[in-house]
C-alpha positions, 0 to 999 in steps of 0.5 A, spaced: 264 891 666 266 897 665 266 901 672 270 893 673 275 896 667 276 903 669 277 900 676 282 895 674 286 901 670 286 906 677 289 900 680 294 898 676 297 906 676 297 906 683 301 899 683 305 902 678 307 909 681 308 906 688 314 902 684 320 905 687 326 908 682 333 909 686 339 913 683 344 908 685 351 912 686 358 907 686 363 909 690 369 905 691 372 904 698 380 904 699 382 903 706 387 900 711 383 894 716 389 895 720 392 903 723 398 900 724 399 896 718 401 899 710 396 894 708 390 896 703 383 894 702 378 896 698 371 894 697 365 897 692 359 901 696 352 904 693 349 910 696 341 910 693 338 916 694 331 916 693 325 921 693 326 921 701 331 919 703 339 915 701 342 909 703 349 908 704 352 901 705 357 895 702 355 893 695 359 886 696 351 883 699 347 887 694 351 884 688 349 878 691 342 878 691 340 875 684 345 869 685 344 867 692 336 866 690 337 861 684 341 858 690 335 858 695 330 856 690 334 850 687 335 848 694 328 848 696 326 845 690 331 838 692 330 838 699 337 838 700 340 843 705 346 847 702 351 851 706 349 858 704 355 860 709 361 856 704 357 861 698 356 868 701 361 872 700 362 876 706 361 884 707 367 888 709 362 893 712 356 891 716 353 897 718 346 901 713 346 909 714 340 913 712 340 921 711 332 923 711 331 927 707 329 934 707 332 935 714 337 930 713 336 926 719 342 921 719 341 914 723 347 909 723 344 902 723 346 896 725 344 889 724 345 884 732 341 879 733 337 876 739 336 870 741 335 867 733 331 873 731 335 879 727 334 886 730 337 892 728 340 897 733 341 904 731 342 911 733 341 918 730 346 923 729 346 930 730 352 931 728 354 937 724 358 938 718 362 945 718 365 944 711 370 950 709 369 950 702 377 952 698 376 956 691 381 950 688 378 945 683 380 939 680 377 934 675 376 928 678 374 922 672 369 925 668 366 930 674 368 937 675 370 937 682 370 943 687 375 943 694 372 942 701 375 941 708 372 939 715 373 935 722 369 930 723 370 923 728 377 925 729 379 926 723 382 931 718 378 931 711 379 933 704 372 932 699 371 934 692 363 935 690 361 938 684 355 942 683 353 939 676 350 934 680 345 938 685 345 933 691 347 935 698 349 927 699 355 923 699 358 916 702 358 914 709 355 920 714 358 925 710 353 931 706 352 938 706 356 940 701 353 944 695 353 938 690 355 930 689 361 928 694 365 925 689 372 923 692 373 924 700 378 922 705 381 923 711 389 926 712 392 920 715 389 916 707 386 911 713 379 911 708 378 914 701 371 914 697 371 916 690 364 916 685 366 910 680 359 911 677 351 911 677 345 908 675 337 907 675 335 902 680 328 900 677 323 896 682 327 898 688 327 894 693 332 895 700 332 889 703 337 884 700 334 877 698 337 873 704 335 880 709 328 878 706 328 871 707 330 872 715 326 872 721 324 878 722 323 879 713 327 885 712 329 886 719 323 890 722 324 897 724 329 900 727 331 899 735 333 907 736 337 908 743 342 913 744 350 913 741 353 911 747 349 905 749 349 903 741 357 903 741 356 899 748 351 894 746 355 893 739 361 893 743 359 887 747 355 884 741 362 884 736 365 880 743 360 874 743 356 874 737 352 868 739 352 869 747 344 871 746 342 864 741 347 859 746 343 858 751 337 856 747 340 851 743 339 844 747 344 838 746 338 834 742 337 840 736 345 840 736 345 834 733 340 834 728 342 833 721 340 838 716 336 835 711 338 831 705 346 833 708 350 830 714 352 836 716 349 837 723 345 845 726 352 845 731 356 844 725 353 850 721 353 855 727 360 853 728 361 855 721 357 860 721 360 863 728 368 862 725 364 867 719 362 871 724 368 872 728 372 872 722 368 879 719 369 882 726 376 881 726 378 883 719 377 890 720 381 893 728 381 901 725 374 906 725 372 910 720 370 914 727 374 915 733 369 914 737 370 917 745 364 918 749 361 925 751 364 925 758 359 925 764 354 931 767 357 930 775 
């Protein structure tokens, strides 16, 4: 009994040890969808940091999570199916980056799918940062904040970092700076990050709930494949984002009926391919102006 105890104890340490913590960074998004249009949007996005590595994405599926699985289990439940397309509320941005750390491998992902299976697609970028860091300071919420400037996918940028929080990290790919990005933006104003605050994440888990109920659980691994084959197959993906489900949809599984609704599986994947469309759509002005490297001849 008493060995059974001492190895109940070793157990639970390890299980309670294994359960991750993130620091979770809130930086709000302001950005033009359209380059030739005044108009802003904004939208709220994390970067979670953990011991070995950081996450940065839209926060609009994350914030979503707890709600959409009361959802999910009710349905199950009943039995009635539900329209889950009529109650998310889209991402304006599709795309996870990770930054291993300690060498700062940055990978940039996206999520396509093949047949009706998930995948995710990514590449690793190698890119450089050449930061030129100004003596002038500034303060920027509660932060104490220091000015840097680079180039970077084909545009000007100007961020603000501060030392008092000694992570060489920031939104989207940036990072290398000697301190927390906390404001950056490109000259033209087309995108500008600012740090609105952070907080413990305990139990971290990436995947969303929706992401860990989806064929695949949270995705599977990383399909990696050079920049220009990704900007290649996302590109065609974007065009058509069904082209690979069609051919497996037969007229007799159209037809059918969801349970406990009249709502047919050709009416929700029309619904969920005008969603779809729509997110693709919403946004015509990269954060990079992407240009392929020109061929060896």
């Amino acid at each position: 009994m008493k060995k059974l105890f001492t190895l109940f104890l070793v157990t639970a340490f390890f299980a309670i040890n294994a359960q991750e913590t993130a620091n979770r960074f809130f930086y709000e998004l302001t950005f033009k969808p359209k380059q030739d249009s005044a108009r802003l949007d904004k939208v709220m996005t994390i970067l979670d940091i953990t011991k070995d590595k950081s996450i940065y994405r839209d926060y609009t599926m994350v914030a979503q999570d707890s709600t959409l699985k009361i959802q999910f289990e009710q349905m199950q439940k009943s039995g009635v199916f539900k329209d889950f397309s009529k109650m998310v509320t889209m991402p304006k941005f599709g795309e996870k980056i990770y930054k291993f750390y300690p060498d700062m491998k940055v990978q940039y992902v996206e999520r396509i799918s093949s047949g009706f299976t998930p995948l995710n697609i990514g590449y690793n970028d190698d890119s450089k940062f050449n930061w030129k860091i100004l003596n002038q300071k500034e303060k920027i919420g509660s932060y104490n904040t220091q000015k840097a400037t680079t180039d970077f996918g084909g545009r000007k940028w100007t961020a603000w970092f501060t030392s008092d929080i000694p992570l060489q990290d920031g939104p989207y790919k940036f990072h290398g700076l000697p301190g927390l990005i906390v404001k950056i933006e490109d000259e033209g104003k087309n995108y500008s990050w600012e740090l609105k605050g952070n907080k413990k994440v305990p139990n971290y888990s990436e995947a969303t709930f929706l992401e860990s109920i989806s064929p695949g659980g949270d995705g599977g691994k990383v399909q990696e494949v050079s920049r220009e084959k990704f900007e290649k197959t996302y590109a065609e993906y974007k065009k058509d984002p069904f082209a690979s489900m069609r051919p497996l949809l037969k007229p007799e599984m159209l037809s059918q009926k969801m349970p406990g609704s009249e709502t047919t599986v050709g009416d929700m994947l029309k619904q969920q391919e005008k969603m779809v469309k729509d997110f693709f759509g919403a946004n015509s002005n990269p954060i990079e102006i992407y240009t392929p490297a020109p061929k060896k001849k």
